[in-house]
Every structure is written in C-alpha cells, then in structure tokens.
N, C-alpha and C positions, 0 to 999 in steps of 0.2 A: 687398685687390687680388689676392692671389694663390688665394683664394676664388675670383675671381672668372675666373680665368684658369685653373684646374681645371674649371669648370665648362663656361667655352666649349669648353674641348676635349673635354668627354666631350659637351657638344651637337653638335660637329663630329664626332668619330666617327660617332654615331647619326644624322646627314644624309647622313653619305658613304658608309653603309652602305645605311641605307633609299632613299637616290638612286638607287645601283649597282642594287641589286635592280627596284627600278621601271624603268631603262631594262632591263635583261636581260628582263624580263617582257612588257615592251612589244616585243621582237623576234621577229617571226614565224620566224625560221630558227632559233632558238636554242627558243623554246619547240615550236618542230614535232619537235625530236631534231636541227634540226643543228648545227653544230661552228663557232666559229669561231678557225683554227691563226696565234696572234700569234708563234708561235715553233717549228717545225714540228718535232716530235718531241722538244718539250721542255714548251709552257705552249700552252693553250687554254685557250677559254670555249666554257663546256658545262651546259646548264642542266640543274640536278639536284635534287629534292625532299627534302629531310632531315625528319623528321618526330622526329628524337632531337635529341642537345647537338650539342656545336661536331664538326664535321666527323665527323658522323653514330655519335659512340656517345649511350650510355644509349637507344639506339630503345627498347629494352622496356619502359623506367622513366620514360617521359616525364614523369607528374605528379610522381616524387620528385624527379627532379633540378631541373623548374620551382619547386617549394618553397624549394630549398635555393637558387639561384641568385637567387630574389628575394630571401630571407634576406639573401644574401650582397652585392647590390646596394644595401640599404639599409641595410646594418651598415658599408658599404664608405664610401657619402653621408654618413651621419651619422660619421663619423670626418672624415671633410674638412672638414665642417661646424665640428665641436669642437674639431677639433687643426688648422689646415691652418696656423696662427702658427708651431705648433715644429715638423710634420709636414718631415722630409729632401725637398727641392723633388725629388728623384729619386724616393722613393717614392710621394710626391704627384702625379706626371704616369703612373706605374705605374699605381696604384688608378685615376686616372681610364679610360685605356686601357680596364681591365680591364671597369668601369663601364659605359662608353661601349659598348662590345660587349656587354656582357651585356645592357641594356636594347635593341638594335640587334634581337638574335635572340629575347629576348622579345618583343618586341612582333608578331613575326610569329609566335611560337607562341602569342599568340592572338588574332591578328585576319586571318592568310594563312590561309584555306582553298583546298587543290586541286579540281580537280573530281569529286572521291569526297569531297566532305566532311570531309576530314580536315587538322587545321593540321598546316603544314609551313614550315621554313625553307630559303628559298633560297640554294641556291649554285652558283656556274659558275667559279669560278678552281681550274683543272682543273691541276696540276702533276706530268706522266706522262712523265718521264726516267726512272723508275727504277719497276721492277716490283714494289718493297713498297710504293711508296706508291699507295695506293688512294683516299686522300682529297680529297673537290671541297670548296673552302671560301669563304667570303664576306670581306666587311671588317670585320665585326665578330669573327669568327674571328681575324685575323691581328693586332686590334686587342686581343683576349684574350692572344693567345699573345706578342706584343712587350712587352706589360705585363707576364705573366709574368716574360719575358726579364730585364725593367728591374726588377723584385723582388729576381730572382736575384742580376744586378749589385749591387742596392744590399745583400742581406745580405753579399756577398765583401767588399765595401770596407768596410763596416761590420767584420767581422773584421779587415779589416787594421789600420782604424784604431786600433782595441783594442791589435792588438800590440803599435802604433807605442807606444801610450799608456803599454804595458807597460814599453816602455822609459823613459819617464822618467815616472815617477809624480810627480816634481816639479810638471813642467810640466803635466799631465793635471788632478792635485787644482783647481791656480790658475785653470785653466780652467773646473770644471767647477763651483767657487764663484761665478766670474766668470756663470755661465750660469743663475745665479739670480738675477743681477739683472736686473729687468723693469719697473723704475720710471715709468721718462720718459727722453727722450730725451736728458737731459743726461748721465743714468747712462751710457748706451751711448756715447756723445761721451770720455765719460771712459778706458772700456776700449780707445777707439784712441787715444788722446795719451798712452797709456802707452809706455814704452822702447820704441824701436825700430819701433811696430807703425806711426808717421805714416811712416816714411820707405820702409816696402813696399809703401806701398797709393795708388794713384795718386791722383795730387793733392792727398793728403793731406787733413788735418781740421783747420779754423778753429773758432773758438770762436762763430763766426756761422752755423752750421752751424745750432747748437741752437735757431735761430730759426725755419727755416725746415723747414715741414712734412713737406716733398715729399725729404727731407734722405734718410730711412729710411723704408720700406711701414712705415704705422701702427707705429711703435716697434720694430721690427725687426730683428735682426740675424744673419748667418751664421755662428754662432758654432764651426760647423764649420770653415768656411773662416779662420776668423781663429787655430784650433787648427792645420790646416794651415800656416798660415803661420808660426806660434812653433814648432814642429816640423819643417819643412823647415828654419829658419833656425840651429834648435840644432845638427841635424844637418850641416849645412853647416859650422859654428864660428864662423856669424856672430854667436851667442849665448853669450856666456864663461858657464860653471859658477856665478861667481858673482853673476850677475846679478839683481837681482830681480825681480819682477815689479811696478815702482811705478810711480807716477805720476810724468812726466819733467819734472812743473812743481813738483815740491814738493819743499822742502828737507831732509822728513822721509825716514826710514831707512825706518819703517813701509810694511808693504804695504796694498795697500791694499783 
C-alpha cells in the first residue's frame, strides 16, 4: 500500500505540472510576452523557454545533465520499488517529489519543441521581490526543490535520533534487535504488548488484532515511531533504569 501511495504522488506531481504548463501555453497573453501580476511587485506568471535543468542552469550541458537525471529517476523508482517496506515514510514522499518532477521536465525536454526547433521547458512562476533572483520556474521545479527540502529534513532528524540513541545504548541495541524481526504479524503484536508500549499507543492492542489483516500495511511497523516513544518515555522517568524490556504477559525474567 504505501508503494502504492508513492507512486500516486509522483503521478500527481507529473499531471499538475504538465496540466500547469498546458494551460500557460494555451494563453494567448502570456505566450504573445505578456504578464500576468497575481501579486504586483512581488509574483507573476510569465512565460519563459528554458532549454537547460530546473530554473534554467546546465543550458550548455543539456544532453549530460538529461543522462544523469534519467539515471537518477530510475535508481530513485527502483529504490521505492525494493525498499519502500523499511524506506523512512519522510524520505519516501521526498524521493517521490523529487521523481515526480524530474520526469514532469523530462518529458518536455523531449517532446516540447518551440518554434525554432528546439526542446525546451516551460516555465511562468516568475518570483521578482528581490533583484538576485532571476529565476522563472515551473511545478515540477518547486516539486524538486521541496523534495530536496524533505531529504534535508530527514538527514537532520535522522542525526538527532542517533544522538538520542547515543544516549541510551541500552534502549537503542533492544530496539534495533527488535527491528529484525519481520516474521508475521503475531511477532510485531508481540513487540506492542510488551511493558508499558499498550498503555501509549491508542487504543491499545488485543490479541484479536493478529487476526485481522487490515490490523498493519502488509506486516508492517513504525519501528521508528515506537523507538520514539521508549525514548520520550525514559527520558521523561516514565521508564525506571531497571526495567526490561519483556513481555508484560509472561512470568519469565528473560527478555525477550
């Protein structure tokens, strides 16, 4: 399922780009050179020819950079494809962004020709507040560039979590064993009816859970999110030092 919810978003990207572009083409005032001011001395639409990448560099490099961008579009695909079960759902909606754009302004570097002959990508989201920015750019541009964004984000948190983890190597190792197990659904049933983890998680977990499909996406679990929560909870003091990490139904010491 969440295959499958990367992929509508990068096909919605690449409709809401190539839509954008079709109506700005279709407007006689806009493709004659004129203006139209949604924000008067800050944001217009302004139709403009790019024949290079995203908001008109590599002009002179046009065929390397389309190489290395297709590269990049289907090394991008087949990672969601292979990984999108354990793929972080933040860098997963990133990569598609990033996707979705890049095949947006592909497709028109090879199939938009101007009237010299030559492909080009459209753009008209004109943002001229400030006199270094020179750049006109489309929605698959801005669809590149929030992916980015959401990359960035995800390596900062990603460091943080580390640190957090740095600090209790206890809780971090139990986790990160825990995050090998990939059985069946009753395994993952298991690691929430351990201490403490029914009584944070709304609604909690019955043992009739493990019968019903729709329970977890295809055996599934946020094992991020459930590290977060044994870790806000230590830190807190909701979690005494000596706690284990066991199963809250068994009368063994043993972890489990």
């Amino acid at each position: 399922m969440t295959l499958v919810l990367y992929f509508v978003l990068i096909a919605f990207v690449v409709f809401a780009d190539l839509f954008t572009k079709y109506l700005v083409k279709g407007s006689e005032l806009l493709m004659s050179g004129g203006e139209i001011d949604l924000i008067p001395g800050v944001f217009r639409f302004r139709y403009v020819e790019n024949p290079g990448a995203a908001m008109g560099s590599f002009t002179e490099n046009r065929w390397v950079f389309m190489v290395f961008s297709t590269v990049a579009i289907v090394a991008i695909a087949l990672f969601l494809i292979l990984k999108h079960k354990s793929v972080n759902k933040l860098l997963g909606v990133a990569l598609s962004l990033v996707t979705g754009g890049g095949i947006g302004n592909m497709y028109e570097r090879l199939f938009n020709q101007n009237a010299h002959g030559q492909y080009v990508v459209t753009d008209f989201f004109d943002f001229y507040l400030f006199d270094f920015w020179k750049w006109v750019f489309n929605v698959a541009d801005m669809a590149v560039c929030v992916g980015a964004g959401l990359m960035f984000l995800y390596i900062v948190l990603d460091v943080i979590a580390d640190i957090r983890a740095a600090k209790h190597p206890e809780r971090h190792d139990e986790l990160v064993a825990l995050d090998m197990l990939d059985e069946s659904t009753d395994d993952i049933l298991e690691l929430y009816q351990l201490d403490g983890v029914s009584d944070v998680l709304p609604g909690g977990v019955t043992d009739g859970d493990a019968d019903d499909d729709s329970f977890l996406d295809e055996d599934e679990v946020d094992l991020d999110a459930l590290e977060e929560i044994f870790i806000e909870e230590y830190e807190d003091g909701d979690l005494s030092d000596e706690e284990d990490f066991t199963d809250g139904d068994s009368d063994e010491e043993e972890p489990v």
